[in-house]
Backbone bond lengths (Angstrom), bond angles and torsions (degrees), N, CA, C in turn:
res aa  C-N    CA-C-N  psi(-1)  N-CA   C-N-CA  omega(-1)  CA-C   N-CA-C  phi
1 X - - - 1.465 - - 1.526 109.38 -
2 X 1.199 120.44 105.00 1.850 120.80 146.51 1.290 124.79 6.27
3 X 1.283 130.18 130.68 0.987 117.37 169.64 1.642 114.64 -86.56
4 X 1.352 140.66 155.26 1.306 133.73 -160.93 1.697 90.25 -99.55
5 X 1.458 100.68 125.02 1.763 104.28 178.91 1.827 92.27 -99.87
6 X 1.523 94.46 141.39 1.536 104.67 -168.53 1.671 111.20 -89.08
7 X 1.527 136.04 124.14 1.248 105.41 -179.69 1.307 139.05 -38.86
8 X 1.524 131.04 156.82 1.186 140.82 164.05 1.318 131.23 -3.70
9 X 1.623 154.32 52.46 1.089 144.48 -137.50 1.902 95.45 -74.69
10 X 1.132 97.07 68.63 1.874 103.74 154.56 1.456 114.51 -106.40
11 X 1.404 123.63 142.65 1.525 126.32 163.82 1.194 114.72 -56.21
12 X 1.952 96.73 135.16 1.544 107.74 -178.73 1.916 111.07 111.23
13 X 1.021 114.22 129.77 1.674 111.39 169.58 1.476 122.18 -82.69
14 X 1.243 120.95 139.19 1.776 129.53 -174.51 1.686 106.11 -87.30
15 X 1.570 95.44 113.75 1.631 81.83 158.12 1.277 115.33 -120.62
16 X 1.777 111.37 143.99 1.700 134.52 -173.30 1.342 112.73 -87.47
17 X 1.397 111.51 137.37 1.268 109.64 -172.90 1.604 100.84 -108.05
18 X 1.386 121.70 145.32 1.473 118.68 161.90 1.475 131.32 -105.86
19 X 1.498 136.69 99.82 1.244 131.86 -178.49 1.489 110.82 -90.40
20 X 1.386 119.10 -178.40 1.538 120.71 166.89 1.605 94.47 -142.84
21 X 1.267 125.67 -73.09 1.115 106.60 -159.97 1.891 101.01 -123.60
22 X 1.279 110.33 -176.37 1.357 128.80 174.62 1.730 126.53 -162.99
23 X 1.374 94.68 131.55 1.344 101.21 -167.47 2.073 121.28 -117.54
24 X 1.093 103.55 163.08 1.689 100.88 -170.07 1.360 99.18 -112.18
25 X 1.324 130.18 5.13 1.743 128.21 179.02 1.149 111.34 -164.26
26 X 1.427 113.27 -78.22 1.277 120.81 176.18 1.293 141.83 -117.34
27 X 1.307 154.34 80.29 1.393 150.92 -151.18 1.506 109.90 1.00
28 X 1.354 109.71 128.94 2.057 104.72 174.69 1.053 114.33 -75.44
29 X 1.089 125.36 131.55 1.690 114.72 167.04 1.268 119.78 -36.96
30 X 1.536 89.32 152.35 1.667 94.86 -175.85 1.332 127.98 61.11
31 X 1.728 112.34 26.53 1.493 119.23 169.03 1.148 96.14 -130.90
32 X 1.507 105.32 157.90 1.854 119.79 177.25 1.214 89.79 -89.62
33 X 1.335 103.03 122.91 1.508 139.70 178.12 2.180 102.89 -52.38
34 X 1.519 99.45 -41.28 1.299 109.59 176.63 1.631 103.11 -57.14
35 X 1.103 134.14 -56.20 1.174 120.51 -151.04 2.005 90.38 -123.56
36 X 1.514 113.98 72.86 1.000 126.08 -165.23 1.820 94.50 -150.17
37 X 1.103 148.98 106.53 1.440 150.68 -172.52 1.301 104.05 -122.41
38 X 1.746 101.30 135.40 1.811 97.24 170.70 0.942 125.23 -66.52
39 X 1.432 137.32 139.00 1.481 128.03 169.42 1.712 121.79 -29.65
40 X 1.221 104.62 -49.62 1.486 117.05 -161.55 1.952 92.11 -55.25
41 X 1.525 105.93 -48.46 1.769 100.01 -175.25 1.307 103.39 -55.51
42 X 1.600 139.21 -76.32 1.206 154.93 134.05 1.416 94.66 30.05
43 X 1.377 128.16 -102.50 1.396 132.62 162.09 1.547 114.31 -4.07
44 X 1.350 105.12 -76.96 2.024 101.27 177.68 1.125 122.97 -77.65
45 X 1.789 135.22 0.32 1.220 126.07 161.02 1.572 89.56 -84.05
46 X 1.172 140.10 -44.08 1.595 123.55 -177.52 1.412 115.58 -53.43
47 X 1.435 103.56 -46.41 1.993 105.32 174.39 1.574 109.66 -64.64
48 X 1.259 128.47 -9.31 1.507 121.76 173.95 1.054 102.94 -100.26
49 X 1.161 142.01 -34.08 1.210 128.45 -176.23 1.596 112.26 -88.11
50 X 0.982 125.02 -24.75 2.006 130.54 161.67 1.508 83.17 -51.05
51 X 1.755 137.63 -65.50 1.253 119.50 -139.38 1.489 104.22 -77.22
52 X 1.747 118.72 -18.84 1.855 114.50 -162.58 1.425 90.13 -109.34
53 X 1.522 121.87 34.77 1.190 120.89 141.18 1.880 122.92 107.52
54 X 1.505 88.98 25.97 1.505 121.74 173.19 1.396 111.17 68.07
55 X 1.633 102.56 -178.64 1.641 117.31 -148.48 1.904 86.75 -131.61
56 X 1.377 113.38 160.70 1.267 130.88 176.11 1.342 110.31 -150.73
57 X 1.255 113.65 164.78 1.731 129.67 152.70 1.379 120.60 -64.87
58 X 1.500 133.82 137.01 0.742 130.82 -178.89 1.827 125.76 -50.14
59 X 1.666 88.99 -30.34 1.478 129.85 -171.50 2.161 110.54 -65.33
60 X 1.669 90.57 -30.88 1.638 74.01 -167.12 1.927 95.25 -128.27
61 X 1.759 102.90 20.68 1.239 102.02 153.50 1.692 108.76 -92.54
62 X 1.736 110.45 -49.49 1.320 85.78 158.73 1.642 145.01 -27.11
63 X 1.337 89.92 -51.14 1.610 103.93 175.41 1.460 115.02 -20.22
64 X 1.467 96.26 -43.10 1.836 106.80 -130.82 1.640 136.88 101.44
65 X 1.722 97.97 -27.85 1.585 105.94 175.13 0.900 112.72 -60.45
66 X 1.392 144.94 -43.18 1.507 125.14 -143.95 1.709 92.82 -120.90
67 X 1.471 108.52 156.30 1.164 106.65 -175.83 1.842 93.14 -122.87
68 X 1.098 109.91 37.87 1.380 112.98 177.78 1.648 130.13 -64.73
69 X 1.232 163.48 113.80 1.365 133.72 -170.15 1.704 112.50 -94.34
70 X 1.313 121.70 16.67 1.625 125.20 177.47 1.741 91.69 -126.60
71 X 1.489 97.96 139.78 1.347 104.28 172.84 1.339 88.86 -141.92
72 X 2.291 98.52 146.53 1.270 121.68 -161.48 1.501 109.44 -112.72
73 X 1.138 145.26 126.31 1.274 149.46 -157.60 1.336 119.42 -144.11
74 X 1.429 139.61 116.88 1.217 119.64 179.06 1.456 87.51 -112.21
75 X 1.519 111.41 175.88 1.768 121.70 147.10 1.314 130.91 -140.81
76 X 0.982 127.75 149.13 1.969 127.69 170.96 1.249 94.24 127.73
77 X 1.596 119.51 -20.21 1.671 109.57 -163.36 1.597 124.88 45.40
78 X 1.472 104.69 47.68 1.457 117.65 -172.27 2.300 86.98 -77.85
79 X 1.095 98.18 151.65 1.798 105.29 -176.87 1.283 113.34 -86.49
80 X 1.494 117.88 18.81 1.317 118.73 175.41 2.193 89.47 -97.43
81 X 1.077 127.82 6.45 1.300 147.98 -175.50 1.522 99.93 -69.03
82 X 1.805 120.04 -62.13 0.878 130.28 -163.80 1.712 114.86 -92.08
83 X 1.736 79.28 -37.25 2.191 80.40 -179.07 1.557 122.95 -82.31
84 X 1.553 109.16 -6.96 1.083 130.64 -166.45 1.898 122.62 -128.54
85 X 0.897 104.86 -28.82 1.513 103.61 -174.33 1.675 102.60 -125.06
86 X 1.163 118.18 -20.37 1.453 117.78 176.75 1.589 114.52 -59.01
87 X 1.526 93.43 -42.53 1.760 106.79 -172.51 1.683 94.47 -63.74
88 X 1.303 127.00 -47.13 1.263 122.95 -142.02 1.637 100.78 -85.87
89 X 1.640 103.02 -40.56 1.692 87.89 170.56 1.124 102.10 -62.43
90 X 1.284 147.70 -89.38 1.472 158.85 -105.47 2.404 83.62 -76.44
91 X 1.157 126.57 -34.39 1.495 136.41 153.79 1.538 104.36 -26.19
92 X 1.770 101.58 -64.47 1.801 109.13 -153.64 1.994 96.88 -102.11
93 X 1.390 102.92 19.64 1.438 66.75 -178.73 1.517 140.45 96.07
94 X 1.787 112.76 -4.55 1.072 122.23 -129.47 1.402 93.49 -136.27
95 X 1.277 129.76 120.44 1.617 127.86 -177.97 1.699 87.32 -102.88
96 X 1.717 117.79 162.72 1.323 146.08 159.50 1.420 137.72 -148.26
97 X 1.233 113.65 143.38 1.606 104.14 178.54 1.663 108.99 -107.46
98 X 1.154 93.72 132.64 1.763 124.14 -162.32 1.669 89.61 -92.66
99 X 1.021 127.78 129.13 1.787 126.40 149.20 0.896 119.44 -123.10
100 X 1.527 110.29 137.59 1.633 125.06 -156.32 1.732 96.73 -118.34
101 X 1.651 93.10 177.85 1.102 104.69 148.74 1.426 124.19 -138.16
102 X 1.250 133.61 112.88 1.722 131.07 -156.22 1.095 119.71 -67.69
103 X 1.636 124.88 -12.48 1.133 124.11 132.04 1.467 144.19 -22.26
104 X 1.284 101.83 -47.21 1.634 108.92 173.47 1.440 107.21 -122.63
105 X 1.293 118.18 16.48 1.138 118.18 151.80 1.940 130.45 -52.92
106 X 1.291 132.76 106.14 1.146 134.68 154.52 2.014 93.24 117.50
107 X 1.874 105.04 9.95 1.448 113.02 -165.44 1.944 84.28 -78.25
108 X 1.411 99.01 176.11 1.684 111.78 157.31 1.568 111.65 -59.70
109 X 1.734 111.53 111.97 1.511 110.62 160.13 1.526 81.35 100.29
110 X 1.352 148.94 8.15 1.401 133.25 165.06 1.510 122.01 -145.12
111 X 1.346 116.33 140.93 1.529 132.35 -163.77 1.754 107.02 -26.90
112 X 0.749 126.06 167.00 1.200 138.65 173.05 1.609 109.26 -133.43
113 X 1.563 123.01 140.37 1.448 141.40 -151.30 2.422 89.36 -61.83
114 X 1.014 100.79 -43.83 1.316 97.15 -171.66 2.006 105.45 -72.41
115 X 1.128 111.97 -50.49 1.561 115.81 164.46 1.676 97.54 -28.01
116 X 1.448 108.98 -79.79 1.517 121.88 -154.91 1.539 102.84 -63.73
117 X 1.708 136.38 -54.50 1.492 133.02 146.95 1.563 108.56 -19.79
118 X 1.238 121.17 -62.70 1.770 100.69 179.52 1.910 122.66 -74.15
119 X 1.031 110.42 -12.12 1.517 128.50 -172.53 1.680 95.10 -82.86
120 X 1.546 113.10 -38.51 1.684 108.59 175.35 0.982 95.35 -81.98
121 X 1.431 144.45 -52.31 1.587 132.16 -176.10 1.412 131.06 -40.51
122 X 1.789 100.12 -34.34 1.415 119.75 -174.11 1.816 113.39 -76.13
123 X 1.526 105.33 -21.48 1.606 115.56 175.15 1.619 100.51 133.26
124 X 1.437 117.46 12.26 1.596 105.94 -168.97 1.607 98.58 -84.54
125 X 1.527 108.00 -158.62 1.255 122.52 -168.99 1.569 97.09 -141.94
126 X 1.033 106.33 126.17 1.441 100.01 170.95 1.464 123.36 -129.60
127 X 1.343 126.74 86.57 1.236 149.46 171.88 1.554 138.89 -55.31
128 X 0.977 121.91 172.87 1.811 115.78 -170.63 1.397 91.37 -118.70
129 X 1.704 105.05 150.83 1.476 136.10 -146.28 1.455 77.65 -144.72
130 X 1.299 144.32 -15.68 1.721 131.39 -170.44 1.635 89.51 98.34
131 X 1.563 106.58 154.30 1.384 113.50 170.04 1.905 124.99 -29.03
132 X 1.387 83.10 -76.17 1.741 107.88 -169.42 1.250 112.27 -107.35
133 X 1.377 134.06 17.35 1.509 110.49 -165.40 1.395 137.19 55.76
134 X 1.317 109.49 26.68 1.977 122.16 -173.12 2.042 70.59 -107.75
135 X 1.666 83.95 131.96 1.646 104.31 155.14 1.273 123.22 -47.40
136 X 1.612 126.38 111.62 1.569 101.87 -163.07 1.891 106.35 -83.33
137 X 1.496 86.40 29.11 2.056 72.40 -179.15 1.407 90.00 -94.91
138 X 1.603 127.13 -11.14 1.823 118.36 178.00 1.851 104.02 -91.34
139 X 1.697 107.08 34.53 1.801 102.04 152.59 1.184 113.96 -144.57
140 X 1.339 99.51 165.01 1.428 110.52 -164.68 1.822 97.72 -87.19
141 X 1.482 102.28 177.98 1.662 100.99 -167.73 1.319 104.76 -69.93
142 X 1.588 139.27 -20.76 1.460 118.11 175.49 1.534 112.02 -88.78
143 X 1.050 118.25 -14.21 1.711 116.17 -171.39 1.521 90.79 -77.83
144 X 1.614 106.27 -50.15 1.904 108.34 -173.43 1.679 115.59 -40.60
145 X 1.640 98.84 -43.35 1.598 104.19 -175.24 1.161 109.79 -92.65
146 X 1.358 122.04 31.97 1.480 100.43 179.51 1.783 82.11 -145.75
147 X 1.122 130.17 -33.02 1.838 110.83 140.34 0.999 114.29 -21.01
148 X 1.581 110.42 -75.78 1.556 134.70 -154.25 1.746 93.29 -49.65
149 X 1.009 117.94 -60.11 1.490 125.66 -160.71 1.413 97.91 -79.99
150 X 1.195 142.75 -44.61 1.604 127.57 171.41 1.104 117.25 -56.53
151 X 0.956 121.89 -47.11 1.965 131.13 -179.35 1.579 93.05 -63.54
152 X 1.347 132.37 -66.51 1.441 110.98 -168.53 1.954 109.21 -58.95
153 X 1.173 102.29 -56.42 1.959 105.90 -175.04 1.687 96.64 -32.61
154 X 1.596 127.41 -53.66 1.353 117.27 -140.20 1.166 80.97 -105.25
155 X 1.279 164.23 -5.71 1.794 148.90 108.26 1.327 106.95 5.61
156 X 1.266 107.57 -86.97 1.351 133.39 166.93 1.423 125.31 2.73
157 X 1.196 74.31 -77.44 1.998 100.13 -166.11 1.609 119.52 -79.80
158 X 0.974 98.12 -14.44 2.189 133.08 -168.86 1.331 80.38 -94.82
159 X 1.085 141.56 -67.49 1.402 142.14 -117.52 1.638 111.03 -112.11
160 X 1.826 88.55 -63.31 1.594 98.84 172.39 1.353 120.00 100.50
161 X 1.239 110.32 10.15 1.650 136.82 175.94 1.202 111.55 -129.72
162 X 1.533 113.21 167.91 1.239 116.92 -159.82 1.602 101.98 -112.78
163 X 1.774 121.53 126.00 0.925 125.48 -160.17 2.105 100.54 -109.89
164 X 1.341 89.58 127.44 1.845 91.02 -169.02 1.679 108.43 -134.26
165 X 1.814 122.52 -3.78 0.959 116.00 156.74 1.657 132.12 -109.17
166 X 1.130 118.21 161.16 1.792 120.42 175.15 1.445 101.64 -125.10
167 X 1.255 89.31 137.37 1.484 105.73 162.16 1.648 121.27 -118.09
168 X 1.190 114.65 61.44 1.925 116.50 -172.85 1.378 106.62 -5.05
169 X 1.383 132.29 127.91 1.860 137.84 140.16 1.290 95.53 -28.40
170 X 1.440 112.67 117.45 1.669 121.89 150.54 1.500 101.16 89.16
171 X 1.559 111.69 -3.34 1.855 87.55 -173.81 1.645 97.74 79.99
172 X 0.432 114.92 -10.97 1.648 109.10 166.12 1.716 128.99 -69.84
173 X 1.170 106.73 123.61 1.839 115.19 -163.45 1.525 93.98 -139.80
174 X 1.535 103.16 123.69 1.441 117.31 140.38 1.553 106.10 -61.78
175 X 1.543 103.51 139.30 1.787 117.77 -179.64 1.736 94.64 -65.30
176 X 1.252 130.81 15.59 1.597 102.98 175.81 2.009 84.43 -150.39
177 X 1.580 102.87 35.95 1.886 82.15 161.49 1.299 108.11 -87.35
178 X 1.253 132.60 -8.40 1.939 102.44 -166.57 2.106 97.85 -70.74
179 X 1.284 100.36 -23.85 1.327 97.07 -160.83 1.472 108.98 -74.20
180 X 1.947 104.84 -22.64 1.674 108.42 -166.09 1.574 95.78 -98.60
181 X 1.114 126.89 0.66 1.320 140.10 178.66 1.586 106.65 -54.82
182 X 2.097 92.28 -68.26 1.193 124.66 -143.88 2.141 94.91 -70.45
183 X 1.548 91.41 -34.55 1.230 108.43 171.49 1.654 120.23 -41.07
184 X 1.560 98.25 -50.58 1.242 111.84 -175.05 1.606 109.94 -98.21
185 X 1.106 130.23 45.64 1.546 146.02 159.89 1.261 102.76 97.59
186 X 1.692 123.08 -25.16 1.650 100.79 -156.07 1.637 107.12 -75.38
187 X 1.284 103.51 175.86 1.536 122.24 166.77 1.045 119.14 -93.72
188 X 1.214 120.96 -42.72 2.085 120.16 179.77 1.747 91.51 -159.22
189 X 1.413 94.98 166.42 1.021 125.13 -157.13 1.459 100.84 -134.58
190 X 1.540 122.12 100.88 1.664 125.37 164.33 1.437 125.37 -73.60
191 X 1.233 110.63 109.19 1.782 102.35 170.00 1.648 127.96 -96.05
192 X 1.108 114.43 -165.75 1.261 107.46 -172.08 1.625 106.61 -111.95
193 X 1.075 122.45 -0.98 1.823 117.70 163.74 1.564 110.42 -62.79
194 X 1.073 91.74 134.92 1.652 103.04 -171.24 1.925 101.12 -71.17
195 X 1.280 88.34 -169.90 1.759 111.92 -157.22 1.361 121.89 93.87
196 X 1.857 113.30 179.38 1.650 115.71 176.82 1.044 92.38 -104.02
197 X 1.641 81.42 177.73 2.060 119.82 173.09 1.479 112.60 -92.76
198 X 0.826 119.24 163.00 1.449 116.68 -166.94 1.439 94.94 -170.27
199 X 1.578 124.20 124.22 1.109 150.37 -140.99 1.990 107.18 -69.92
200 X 1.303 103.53 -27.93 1.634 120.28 169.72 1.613 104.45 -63.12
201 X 1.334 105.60 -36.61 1.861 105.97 -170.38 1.654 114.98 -50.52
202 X 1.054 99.79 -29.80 1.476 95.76 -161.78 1.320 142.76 21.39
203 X 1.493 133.89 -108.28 1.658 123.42 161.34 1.669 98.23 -103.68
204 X 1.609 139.26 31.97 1.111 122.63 -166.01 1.339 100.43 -100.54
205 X 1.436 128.42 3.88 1.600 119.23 179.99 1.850 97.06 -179.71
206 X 1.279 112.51 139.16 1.417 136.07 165.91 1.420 102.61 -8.32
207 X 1.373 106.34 106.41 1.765 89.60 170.79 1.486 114.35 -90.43
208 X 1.435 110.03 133.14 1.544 120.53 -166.89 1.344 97.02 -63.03
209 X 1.873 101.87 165.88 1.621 110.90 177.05 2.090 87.47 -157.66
210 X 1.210 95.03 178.01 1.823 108.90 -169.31 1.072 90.74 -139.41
211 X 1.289 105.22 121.92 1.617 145.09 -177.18 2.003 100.14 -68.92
212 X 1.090 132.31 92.26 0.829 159.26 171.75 1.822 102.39 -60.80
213 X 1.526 118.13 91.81 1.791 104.49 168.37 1.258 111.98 -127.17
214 X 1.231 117.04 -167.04 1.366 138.46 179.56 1.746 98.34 -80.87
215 X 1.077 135.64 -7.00 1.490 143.66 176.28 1.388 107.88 -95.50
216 X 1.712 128.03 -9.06 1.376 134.22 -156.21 1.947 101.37 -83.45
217 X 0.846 91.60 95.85 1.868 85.12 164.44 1.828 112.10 -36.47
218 X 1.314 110.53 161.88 1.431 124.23 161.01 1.280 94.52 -72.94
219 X 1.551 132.50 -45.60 1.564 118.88 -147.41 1.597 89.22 -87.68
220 X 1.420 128.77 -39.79 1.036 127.41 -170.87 1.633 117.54 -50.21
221 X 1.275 113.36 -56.84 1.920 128.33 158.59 0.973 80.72 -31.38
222 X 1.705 141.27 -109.02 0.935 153.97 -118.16 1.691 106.72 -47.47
223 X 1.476 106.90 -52.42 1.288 110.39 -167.16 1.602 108.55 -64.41
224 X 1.510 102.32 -33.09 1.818 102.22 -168.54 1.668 103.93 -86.05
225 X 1.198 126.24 -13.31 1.341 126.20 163.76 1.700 116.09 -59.57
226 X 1.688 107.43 -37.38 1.097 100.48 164.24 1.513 142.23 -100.68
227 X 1.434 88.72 13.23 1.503 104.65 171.82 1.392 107.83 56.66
228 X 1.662 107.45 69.11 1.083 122.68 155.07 1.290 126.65 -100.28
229 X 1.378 120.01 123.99 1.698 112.38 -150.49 1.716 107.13 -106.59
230 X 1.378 116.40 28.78 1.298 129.62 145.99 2.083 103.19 -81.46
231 X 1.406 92.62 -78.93 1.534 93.24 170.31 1.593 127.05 -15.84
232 X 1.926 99.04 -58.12 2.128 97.53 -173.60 1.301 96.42 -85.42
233 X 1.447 132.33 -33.19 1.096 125.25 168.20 1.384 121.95 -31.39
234 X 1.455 126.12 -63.30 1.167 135.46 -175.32 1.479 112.72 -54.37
235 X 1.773 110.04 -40.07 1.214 100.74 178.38 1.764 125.69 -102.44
236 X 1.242 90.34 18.83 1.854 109.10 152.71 1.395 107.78 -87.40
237 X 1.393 134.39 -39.91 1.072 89.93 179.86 1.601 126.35 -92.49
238 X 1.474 116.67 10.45 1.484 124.97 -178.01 1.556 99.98 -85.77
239 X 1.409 119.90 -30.81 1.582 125.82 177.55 1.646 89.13 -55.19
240 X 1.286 126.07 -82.38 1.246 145.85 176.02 1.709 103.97 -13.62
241 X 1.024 111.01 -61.95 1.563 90.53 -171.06 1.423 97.77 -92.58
242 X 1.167 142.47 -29.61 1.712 109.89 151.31 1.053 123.36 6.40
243 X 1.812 88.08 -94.22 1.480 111.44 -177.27 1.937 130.91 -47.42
244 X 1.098 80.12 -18.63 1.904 95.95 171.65 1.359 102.61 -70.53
245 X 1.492 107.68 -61.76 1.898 111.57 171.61 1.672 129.36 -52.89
246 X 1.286 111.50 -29.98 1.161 126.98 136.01 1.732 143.09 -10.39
247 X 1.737 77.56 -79.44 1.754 95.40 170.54 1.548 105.05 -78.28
248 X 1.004 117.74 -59.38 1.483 104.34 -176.61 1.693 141.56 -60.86
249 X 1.601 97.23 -15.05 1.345 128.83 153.72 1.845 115.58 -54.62
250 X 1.429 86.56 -72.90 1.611 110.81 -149.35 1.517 104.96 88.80
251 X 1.335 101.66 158.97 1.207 136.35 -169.98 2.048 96.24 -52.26
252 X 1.121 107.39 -56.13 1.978 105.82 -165.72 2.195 87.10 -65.85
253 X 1.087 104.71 -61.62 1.310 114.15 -169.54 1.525 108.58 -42.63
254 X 1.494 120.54 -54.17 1.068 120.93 164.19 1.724 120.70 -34.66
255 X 1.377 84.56 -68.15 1.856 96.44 177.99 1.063 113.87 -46.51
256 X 1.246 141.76 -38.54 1.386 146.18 -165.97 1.138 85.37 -61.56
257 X 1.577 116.42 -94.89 1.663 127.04 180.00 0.917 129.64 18.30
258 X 1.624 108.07 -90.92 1.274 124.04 152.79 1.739 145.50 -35.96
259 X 1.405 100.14 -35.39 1.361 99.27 158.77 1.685 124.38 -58.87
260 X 1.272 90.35 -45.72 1.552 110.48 -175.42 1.898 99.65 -66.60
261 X 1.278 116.16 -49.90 1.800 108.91 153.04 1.393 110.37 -28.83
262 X 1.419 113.29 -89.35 1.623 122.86 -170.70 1.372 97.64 -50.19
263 X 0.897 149.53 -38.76 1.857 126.24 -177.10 1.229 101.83 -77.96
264 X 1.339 132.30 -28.07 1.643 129.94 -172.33 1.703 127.09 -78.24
265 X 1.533 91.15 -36.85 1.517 122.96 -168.66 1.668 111.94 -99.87
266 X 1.818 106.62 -52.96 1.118 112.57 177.45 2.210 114.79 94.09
267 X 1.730 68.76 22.28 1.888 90.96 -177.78 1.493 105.33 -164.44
268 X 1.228 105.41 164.05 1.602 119.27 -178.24 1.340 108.65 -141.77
269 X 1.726 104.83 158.45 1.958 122.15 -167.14 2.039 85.06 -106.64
């Protein structure tokens, strides 16, 4: 097992941002339009954040390298990753860790092993998302660790770097992954409940990240870049009752919902 490297002991707390996809006109098929951002925004939250003192991977603030306080994260490894957001960090300055799943790796609408090989070459991070994208709260503890452990090995070996974070499909956590995680090589485990990092956190609990959508104000970025804790506040507690709807749903019930949102509304929570 890894040893868990503790964030960066620099003054001040880091907050992570989470994207999935990005587009130059029109949403790609087969992406939720919610968590789908135009390039052009994409572009000026990257130029603000190069100017209040740059962006990193989650991967090489862990390190210790970077003394950055915004960390950049996408997930799904949708291929608008490489044709679209690769150019624009590597533009601002800006390293990120991408999490996939190798499952749908090289599928229609997702990275392919040579895309993601040049994206680590270029300074990215390329991280585990779980095998396939199945919620890992629908497995039991040997199927979980033996996901857990296929998705990191074939990272690995595809890639050629060493893969030490997870980011669960959906934000979704069995109450005992940091421990089956740690089991299975990683060091920490990113979720999707909002708030910062703060240099005490280390691998002892989910390090928060901010759901980054097509619903995100300019002023809103703005405020959580500076870690204003009215701003994450506010959007802890909208995560929060989600997640209440969630549990009392379940996961299919939930989904339903929400679809029926996005066809009604033309956005998703």
């Amino acid at each position: 097992m890894p040893s868990p490297t503790p964030i960066a002991a620099e003054p001040g707390p880091v907050v992570a941002l989470m994207y999935h996809a990005l587009h130059t006109g029109a949403t790609p098929a087969g992406q939720d339009p919610h968590y789908t951002l135009a390039a052009d925004d994409f572009d000026l939250q990257m130029q603000e954040i190069a100017a209040s003192g740059g962006g990193s991977s989650a991967a090489t603030l862990l390190q210790g390298t970077s003394r950055a306080r915004i960390v950049v994260t996408f997930d799904d490894g949708h291929v608008s990753n490489h044709a679209v957001a690769l150019p624009l960090l590597t533009r601002h300055g800006i390293s990120a860790d991408f999490f996939i799943n190798p499952a749908t790796v090289g599928t229609a609408g997702f990275l392919d092993w040579n895309q993601l090989r040049e994206m680590n070459d270029a300074g990215m991070s390329i991280q585990s998302h779980g095998y396939d994208h199945v919620y890992l709260t629908q497995l039991d503890g040997q199927r979980l660790r033996q996901t857990l452990k296929a998705a990191r090995d074939e990272i690995e070996q595809q890639v050629g770097a060493a893969v030490t974070l997870l980011a669960p499909p959906g934000g979704r956590m069995p109450r005992d992954l940091l421990s089956i995680a740690q089991e299975c090589g990683y060091t920490h485990v990113l979720s999707s409940e909002p708030g910062v990092l703060a240099a005490a956190d280390g691998a002892s609990r989910p390090l928060p990240r901010m759901a980054m959508t097509a619903a995100t104000g300019h002023l809103t970025f703005q405020r959580w870049i500076r870690r204003d804790h009215v701003a994450i506040g506010h959007e802890r507690l909208r995560y929060r009752g989600l997640a209440f709807a969630k549990r009392m749903l379940g996961d299919t019930g939930y989904e339903r919902l929400r679809a029926v949102a996005l066809s009604a509304l033309g956005r998703g929570a």
